[in-house]
N, C-alpha and C positions, 0 to 999 in steps of 0.2 A: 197155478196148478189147474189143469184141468182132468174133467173124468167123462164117463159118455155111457151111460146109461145102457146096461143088457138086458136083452132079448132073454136070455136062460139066468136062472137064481136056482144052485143047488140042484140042479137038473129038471126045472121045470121053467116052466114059460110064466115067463114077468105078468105078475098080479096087476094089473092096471086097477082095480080097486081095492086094492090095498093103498097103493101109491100113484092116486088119481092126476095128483101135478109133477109126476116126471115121465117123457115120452121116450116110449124104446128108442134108441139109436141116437138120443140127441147130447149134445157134448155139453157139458156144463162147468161155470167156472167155480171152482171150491171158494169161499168167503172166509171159512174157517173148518179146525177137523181136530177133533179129540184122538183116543186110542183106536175108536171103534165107529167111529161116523165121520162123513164129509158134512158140511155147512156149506150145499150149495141153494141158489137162486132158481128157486122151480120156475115151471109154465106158470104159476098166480104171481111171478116177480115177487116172491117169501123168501127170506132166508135161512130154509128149514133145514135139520139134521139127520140125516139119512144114514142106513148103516151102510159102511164100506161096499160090502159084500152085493150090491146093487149096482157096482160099475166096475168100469174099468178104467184106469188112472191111463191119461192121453201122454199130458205134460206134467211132468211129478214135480218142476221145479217151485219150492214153494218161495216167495219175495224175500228179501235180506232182511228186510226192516217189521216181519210178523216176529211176535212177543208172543213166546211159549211160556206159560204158568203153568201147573200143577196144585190142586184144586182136592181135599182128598184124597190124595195117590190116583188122580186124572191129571195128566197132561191135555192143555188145550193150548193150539195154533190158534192166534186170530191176529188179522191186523191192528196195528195201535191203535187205531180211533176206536176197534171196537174189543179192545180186550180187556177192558173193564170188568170185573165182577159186578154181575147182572145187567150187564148191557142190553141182551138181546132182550129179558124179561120186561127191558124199559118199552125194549121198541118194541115190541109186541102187546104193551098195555097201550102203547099212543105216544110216550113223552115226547113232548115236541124236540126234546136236546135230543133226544137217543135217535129219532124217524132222522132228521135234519144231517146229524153226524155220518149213518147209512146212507144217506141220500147222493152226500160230498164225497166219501167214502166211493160209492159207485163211479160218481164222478170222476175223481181223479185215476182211478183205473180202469182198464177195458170193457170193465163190466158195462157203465154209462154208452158209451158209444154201441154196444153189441144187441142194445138193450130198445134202444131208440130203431136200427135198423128193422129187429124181430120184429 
């Protein structure tokens, strides 16, 4: 899935500090997406949740093989390597399994390649 970052939010012009690591007009690839947010790879290579309403879906095809849970009466998309409960929480504290899993994760899909060129 991809989405691409607008220029207008709600009829005004995109807060750049509000949301310092995403650039107007730049396309980005979803990692994961609840009701109400994408989990895309910002400009600091993060894998942050952003609300929907901040882009606009390119390629809406999401992979066969991503594992929807429900969580609370939340549905979350994410790929198998990372749909663990508290995955991101791991990677975002440092754990070496969770950073290592995202790493290989990127790797095996376009992200790794897209990532290296930027």
């Amino acid at each position: 899935m991809k989405v691409k970052a607008r220029k207008y939010i709600h009829d005004r012009l995109f807060d750049e500090s509000e949301h310092r690591e995403l650039s107007v007009g730049e396309v980005y690839e979803v990692v994961g997406l609840d009701s109400a947010s994408f989990r895309v790879i910002n400009d600091k290579d993060e894998p942050i949740l952003y609300p929907k309403g901040l882009f606009d879906v390119i390629d809406p095809a999401i992979p066969a093989d991503w594992i929807t849970k429900t969580v609370d009466d939340v549905s979350y998309t994410d790929p198998p390597e990372c749909a663990a409960r508290g995955f991101y929480e791991d990677y975002f504290d440092g754990i070496q399994a969770a950073v290592q899993t995202f790493d290989a994760f990127k790797e095996r899909s376009s992200i790794g390649s897209k990532l290296k060129k930027g």
